[in-house]
N, C-alpha and C positions, 0 to 999 in steps of 0.2 A: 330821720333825715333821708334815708335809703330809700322811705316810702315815698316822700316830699318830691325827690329827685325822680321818681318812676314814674308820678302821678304827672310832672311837669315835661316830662318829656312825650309822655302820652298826647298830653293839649298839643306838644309843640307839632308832633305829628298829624293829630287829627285838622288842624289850622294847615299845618302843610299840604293833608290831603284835599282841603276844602278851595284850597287857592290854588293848587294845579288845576291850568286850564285845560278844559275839554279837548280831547284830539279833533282836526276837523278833518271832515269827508270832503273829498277833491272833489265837485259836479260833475255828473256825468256830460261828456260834450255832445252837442246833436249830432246825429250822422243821417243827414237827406239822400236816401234812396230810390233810384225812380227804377221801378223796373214793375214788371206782367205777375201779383202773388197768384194768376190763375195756372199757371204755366208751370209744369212739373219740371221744367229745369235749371227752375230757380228754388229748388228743392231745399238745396243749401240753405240760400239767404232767410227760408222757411224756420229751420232747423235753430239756425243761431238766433233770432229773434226769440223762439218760442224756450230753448233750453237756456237762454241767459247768457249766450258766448262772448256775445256784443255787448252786452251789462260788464260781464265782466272784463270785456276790455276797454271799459270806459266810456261808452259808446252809449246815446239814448237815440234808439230809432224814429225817424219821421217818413213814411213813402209818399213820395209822388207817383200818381199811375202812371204808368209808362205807355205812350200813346206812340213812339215810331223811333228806332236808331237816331235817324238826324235830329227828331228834338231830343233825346236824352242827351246827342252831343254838344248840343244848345246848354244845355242846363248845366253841362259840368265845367264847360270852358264861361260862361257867366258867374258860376259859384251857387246856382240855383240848387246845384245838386252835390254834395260829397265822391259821392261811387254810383254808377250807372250799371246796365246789363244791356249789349247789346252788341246786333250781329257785329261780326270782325270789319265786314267791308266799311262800315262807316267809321271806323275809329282808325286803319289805315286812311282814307280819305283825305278823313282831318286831318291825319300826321304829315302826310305826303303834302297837301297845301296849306302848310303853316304851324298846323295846333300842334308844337313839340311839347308843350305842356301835359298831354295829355299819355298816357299810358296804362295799358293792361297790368294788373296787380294777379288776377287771377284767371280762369276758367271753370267752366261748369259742365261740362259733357265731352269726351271724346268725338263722337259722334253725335251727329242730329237724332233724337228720337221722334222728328216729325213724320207725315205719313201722306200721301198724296191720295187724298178722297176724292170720290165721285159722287154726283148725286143720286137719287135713288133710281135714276135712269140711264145712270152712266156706270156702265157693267165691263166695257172692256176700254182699250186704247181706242179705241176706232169709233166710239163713241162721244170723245171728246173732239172729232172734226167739226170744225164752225160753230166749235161751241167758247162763252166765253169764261176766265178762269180767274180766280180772283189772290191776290199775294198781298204783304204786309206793305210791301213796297216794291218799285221794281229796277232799285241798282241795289240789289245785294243776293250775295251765293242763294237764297231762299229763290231765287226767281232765275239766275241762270244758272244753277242745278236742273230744275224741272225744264229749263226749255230743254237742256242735254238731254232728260230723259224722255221728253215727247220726241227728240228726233232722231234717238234712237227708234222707238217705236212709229216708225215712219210721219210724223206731223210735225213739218218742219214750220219755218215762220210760214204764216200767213195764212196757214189752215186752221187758226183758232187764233182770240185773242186774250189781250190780258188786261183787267182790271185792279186799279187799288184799291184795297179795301181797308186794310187795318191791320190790327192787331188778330189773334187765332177765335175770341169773342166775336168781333165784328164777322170775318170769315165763316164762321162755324153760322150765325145767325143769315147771311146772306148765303148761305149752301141749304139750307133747311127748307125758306121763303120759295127757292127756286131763282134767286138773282143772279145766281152763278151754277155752271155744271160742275166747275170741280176747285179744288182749292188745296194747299200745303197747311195741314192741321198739325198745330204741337200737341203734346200730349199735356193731361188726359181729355181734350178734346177731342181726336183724333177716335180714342176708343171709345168717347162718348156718344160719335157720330155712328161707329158704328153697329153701336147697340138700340139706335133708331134707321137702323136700317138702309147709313149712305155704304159706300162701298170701297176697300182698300185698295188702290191701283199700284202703290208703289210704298218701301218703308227708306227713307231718305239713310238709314245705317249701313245700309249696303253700297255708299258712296266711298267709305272708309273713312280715315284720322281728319276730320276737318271742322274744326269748333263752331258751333250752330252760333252760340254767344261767348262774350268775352266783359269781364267787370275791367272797366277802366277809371281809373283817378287823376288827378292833376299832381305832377310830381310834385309842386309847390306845396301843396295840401300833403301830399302825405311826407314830406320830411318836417314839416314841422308837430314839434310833440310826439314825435315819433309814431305818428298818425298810420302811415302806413304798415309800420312794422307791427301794432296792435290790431291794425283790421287783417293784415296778411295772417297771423297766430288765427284771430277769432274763424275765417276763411276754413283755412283747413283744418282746424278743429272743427267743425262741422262737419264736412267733406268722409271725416273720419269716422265721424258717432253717424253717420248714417250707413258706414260700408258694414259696424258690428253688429252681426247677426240678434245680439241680444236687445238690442234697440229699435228691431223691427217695426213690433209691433205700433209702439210712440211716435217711429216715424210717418207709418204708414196712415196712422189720426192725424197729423201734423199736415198731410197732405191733402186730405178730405176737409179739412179746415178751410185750409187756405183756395184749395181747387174747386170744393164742390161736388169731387166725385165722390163716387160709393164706394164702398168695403171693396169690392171683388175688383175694380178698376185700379186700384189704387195697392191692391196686391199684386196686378198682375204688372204692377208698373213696377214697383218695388223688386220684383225677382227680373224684368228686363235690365233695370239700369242698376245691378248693385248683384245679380247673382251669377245669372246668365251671360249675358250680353256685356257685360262692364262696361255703359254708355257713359257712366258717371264718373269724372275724375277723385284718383281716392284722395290726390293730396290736394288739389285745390291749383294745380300750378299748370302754367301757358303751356304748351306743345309747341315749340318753335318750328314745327314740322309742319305742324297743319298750320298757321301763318305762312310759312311759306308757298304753300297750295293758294290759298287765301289769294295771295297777290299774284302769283301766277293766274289764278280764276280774274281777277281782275285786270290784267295785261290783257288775257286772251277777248275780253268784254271791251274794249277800251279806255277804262275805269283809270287806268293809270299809263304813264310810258312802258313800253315792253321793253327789259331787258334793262329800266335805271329805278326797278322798287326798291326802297332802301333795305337791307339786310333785315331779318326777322326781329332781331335783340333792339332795333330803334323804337318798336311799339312797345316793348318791356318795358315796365318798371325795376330800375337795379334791385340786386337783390337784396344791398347795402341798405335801404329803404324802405321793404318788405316784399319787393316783390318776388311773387313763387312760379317759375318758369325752367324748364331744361327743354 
């Protein structure tokens, strides 16, 4: 009977186990990204793609190449895009004439690691008179940073001009051709150039605290599914696995991947923005500091009213949300 009883409760189990349904796996949701993978300061977004950060926070990657700030701001206020990278002056812009939708979730670099090249003819300041200069665009800090610095170096307007060109690809191609004398290169373009022989006039980190680029989302997108608060985690967990010295080496492939460069370009960047120099942010979070500079630089341009930009925390994402800012 004892046996009867054991052998029946076995089936009754094995039937149990066979009829429990399978757990299911949640889909990963898409995450559309448009941003520059050539561009060492999006290092990060590198990083989390390739070690699984964004997998893991449920996240399947899609990029769009990122062709200029105002279309990325295009893309993210249409819903073309998720999360964007790009300079700070176009996402105050947006916010200042209307897009309140719109906000920084994080940042990428303390400082600019860009570098003001010359071409293989253009050896000092004084070389760049009536010559013409080429920028990604020309209403953002990338373009009145350098006028500030040609007129310190006595060239003020009208002794040189300026050209749009693009992204630091198009630039770096139109500096080489001879289409341009000088141009603002990100890295490792910048040390690409000139390892063919253009010329360093100036390193844009000597400006101090003021964010080259800024990732912004749509607050609507990121409070639901708690969207923001698992890209904000995935964010600075990347930000993190690239400051530990034991990760070097991963990162430093990670970057010749994505960029193009070689071993020793991509060393020498790795000990600029993570040893040296700490151009890189470690946790992933805005500098309300350098926004504020931001809009100041834009007052001073015309860019905005002087003395009515709204307070630096209006371009933030709360923190309640995920955004990462002090």
């Amino acid at each position: 009977m004892w046996k009867w009883v054991a052998m029946s409760a076995a089936v009754v189990l094995a039937v149990g186990v066979q009829a429990a349904p399978a757990a299911e796996t949640k889909p990963l949701e898409p995450l559309v990204i448009s941003y520059v993978p050539a561009n060492a300061t999006h290092w990060g977004l590198d990083v989390a793609r390739d070690e699984g950060f964004f997998r893991a926070a449920g996240f399947d990657v899609q990029v769009i190449p990122f062709q200029s700030s105002p279309q990325s701001i295009q893309l993210l206020v249409s819903g073309g895009a998720a999360i964007a990278t790009v300079e700070p002056e176009s996402l105050v812009s947006a916010v200042v004439h209307g897009a309140t939708d719109l906000a920084a979730i994080a940042q990428e670099e303390y400082r600019p690691d860009w570098m003001l090249i010359g071409g293989r003819d253009i050896k000092s300041w004084a070389d760049l008179k009536g010559k013409r200069l080429g920028f990604s665009t020309l209403s953002t800090g990338e373009f009145w940073l350098t006028e500030q610095l040609l007129a310190k170096h006595g060239l003020g307007k009208g002794t040189w001009s300026a050209l749009q060109v693009g992204t630091s690809p198009a630039k770096f191609a139109a500096l080489t051709n001879g289409s341009i004398a000088g141009s603002v290169l990100f890295q490792p373009l910048a040390l690409k150039g000139v390892q063919q022989g253009l010329h360093v006039l100036a390193k844009f980190a000597e400006v101090g605290d003021f964010p080259p680029t800024l990732i912004p989302v749509r607050r609507s997108w990121a409070a639901k599914d708690k969207n923001g608060i698992r890209l904000g985690e995935a964010l600075a967990r990347s930000n993190r696995w690239l400051y530990d010295p034991k990760n070097r080496a991963a990162a430093e492939q990670i970057l010749e991947k994505y960029t193009k460069c070689d071993a020793a370009i991509a060393g020498q960047l790795y000990q600029e923005l993570f040893v040296t120099d700490k151009l890189y942010v470690r946790d992933a979070a805005v500098e309300l500091k350098g926004l504020e500079r931001v809009a100041g630089l834009m007052a001073q341009f015309g860019e905005i009213p002087g003395g009515k930009a709204p307070p630096p925390q209006s371009f933030v994402l709360a923190k309640e949300m995920g955004g990462l800012w002090h």
